[in-house]
C-alpha positions, 0 to 999 in steps of 0.5 A: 199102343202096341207096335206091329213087332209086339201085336204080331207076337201077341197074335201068334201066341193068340191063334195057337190057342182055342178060338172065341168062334160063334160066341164071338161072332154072335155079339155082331150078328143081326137080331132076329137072326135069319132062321136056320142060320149059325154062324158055325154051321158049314153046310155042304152047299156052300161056296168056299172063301177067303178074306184077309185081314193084313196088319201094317204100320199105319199112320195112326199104329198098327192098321189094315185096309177096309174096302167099300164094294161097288155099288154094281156087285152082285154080293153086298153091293156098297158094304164095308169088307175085307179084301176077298172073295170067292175060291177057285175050284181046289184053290187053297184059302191061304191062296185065294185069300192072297190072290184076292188082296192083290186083285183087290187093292195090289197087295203082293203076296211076296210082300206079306206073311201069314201068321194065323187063321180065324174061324170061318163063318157061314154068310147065308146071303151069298151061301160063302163060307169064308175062311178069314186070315191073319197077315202082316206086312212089314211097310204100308203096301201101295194100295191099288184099288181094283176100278169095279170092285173098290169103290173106296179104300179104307185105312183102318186103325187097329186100337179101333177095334179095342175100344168099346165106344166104337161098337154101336147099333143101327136098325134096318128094314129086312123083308119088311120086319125091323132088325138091330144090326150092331156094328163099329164106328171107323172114323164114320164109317158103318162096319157091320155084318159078316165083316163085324162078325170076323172082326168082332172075334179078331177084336176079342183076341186083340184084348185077350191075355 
């Protein structure tokens, strides 16, 4: 199992490099796709976002937090998600990726550091096109889940996203017409959607030499 120390510096070298994009995150996108969506298109209609994965030294190595949204949200009521949202008007994503973690669940942005970026990814349910980071924190944070937004907090371990075993497939009614969503198994839980899309190219770079 790597350390924090070892898995940051892999993921620097990592992120200076070309990216997996699409390819990546197609591996986790619903079958049959929406029509006329890909996940790397960057229509000019979209609303800017921002999400954060942060790395910190868990119990179980190398993890980060996991929200499960409320079920009264108006966007993906009851779904697994990175701490984010939505920017404000000519916020910077870095910002808004970090003001979006301390409303969340406290995170503060003294507290960590940013050591790369992800390849956006066009969610055509909420029209967001989210802009994924890559942070660490050198302690476990205190975690304060926000009352109406978290419903649950989730410590994930990162050695999850390695293993092969854990990615799955599920079947759900969409508009009538049955759909294959694949998705990982955490410790039960269902990560699956746009959250498995950027997690799904963060996991392909974990394991790329």
């Amino acid at each position: 199992m790597q350390t924090l120390a070892q898995l940051e510096t892999h993921l620097r070298h990592r992120l200076a490099l070309p990216l997996p994009g699409a390819a990546a995150q197609w591996r986790f996108a619903p079958t049959p796709a929406r029509k006329g969506w890909r996940p790397d298109d960057r229509p000019v209609t979209a609303r800017q976002a921002a999400a954060l994965i942060l790395l910190y030294p868990g119990e179980h190595g190398p993890s980060f937090p996991l929200t499960v949204r409320h079920e009264d949200l108006p966007h993906h009521p009851g779904q697994i998600s990175l701490p984010g949202g939505g920017l404000d008007p000519g916020e910077d994503p870095i910002a808004g990726a970090l003001r979006e973690a301390h409303e969340e669940i406290g995170i503060h942005p003294r507290d960590v550091r940013i050591i790369g970026a992800l390849s956006s990814l066009w969610v055509i349910v909420s029209n967001f096109l989210v802009h994924p980071y890559i942070a660490v924190a050198d302690a476990r944070p205190e975690f304060r889940a926000h009352p109406r937004e978290v419903a649950a907090l989730i410590e994930a371990p990162v050695k999850a996203f390695t293993d092969s075993a854990r990615i799955r497939q599920q079947e759900r009614i969409r508009d009538g017409l049955a759909v294959r969503y694949p998705y990982f198994d955490v410790e039960g839980h269902h990560v699956w959607g746009a959250t498995a899309m950027m997690l799904g190219e963060f996991s392909e770079i974990l394991t790329d030499r």
